[in-house]
KOLDREN-570331 format. One line per 3 residues: their letters; for each residue x, y negated, z of C-alpha. Coordinates in Angstrom, 3 decimals, always signed. Example, Ala and Ser with C-alpha at 12.3 -4.5 7.8 and 13.67 -1.06 7.14 Angstrom:
// residues 2
AS) +12.300:+4.500:+7.800  +13.670:+1.060:+7.140
***
This chain:
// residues 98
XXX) +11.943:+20.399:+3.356  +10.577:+23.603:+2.103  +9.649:+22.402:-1.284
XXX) +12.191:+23.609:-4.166  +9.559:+23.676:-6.986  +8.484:+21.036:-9.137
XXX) +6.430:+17.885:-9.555  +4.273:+17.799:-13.202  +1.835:+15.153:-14.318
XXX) +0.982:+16.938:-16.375  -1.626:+14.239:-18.729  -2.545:+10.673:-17.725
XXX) -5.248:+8.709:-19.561  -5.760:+5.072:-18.731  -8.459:+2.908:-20.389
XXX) -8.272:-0.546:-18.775  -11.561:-1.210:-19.108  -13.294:+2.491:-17.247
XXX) -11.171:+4.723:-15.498  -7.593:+6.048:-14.857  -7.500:+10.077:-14.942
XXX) -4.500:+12.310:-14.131  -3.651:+16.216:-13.702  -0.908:+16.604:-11.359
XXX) +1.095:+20.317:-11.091  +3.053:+20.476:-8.418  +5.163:+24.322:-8.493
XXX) +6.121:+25.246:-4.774  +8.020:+28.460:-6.092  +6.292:+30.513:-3.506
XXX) +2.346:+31.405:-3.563  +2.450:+31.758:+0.118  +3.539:+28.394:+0.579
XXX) +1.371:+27.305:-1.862  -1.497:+29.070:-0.081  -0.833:+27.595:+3.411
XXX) -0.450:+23.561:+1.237  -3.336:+24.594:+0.018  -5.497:+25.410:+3.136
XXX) -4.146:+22.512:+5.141  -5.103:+19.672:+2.612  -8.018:+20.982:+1.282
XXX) -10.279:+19.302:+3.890  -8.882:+15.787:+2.878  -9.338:+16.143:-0.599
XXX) -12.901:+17.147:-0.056  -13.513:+13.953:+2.456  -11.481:+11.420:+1.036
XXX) -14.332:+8.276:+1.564  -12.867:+6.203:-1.764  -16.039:+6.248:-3.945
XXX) -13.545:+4.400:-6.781  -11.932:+7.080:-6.994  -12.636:+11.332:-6.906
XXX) -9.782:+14.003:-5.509  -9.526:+17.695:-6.574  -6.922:+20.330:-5.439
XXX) -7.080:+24.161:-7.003  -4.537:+26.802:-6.050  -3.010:+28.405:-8.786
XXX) -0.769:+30.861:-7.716  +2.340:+29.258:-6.539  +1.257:+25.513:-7.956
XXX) -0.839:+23.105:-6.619  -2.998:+20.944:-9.439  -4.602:+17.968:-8.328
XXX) -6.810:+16.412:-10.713  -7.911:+12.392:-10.131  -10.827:+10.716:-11.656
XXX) -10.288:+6.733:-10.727  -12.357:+3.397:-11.666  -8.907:+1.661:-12.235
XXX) -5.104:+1.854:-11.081  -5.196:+0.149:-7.521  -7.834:+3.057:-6.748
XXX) -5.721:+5.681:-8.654  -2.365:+4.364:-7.011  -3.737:+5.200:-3.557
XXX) -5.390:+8.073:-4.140  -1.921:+10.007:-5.478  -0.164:+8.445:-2.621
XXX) -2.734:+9.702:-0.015  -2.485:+13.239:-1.787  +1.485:+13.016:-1.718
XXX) +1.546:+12.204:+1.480  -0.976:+14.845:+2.705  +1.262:+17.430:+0.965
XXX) +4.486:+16.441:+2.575  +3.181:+16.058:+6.010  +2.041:+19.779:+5.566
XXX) +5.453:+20.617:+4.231  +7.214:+19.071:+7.270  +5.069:+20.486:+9.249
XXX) +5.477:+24.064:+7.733  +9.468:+23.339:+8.332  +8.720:+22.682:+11.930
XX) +7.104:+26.016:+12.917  +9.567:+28.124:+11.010
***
């Protein structure tokens, strides 16, 4: 796979009784990787139909940061798996076509 960065939560706050909210960094080591990530997952963060749950991605040169604002942990689990999931299919993806 063409990822060789790294993978940063960078904070996680969790009140049991309101919300679960995360920052997630995730270094790909190359901004035109990064860029291409990027571009091919942005449309799923901005569509993702969970209204427990709200999805942003920014591009910061060569890292990726994902931020999640979540009602509680079962909508919090599955949005981070949904992002991880979106990232490594364009990944795989990006392998394929090299």
């Amino acid at each position: 796979m063409g990822f060789s960065g790294g993978f940063y939560i960078s904070e996680i706050s969790f009140n049991a009784l309101k919300s679960v909210k995360s920052n997630i960094l995730i270094d790909l080591e190359d901004e035109k990787l990064a860029k291409i990530v990027f571009d091919s997952v942005l449309l799923e963060f901005e569509s993702s139909p969970d209204y427990r749950s709200n999805m942003y991605i920014n591009l910061d040169n060569s890292k990726l940061i994902i931020s999640i604002d979540s009602e509680d942990a079962t909508s919090f689990r599955a949005s981070i798996n949904s992002a991880i999931k979106w990232i490594i299919v364009s990944l795989d993806v990006n392998d394929l076509i090299k």
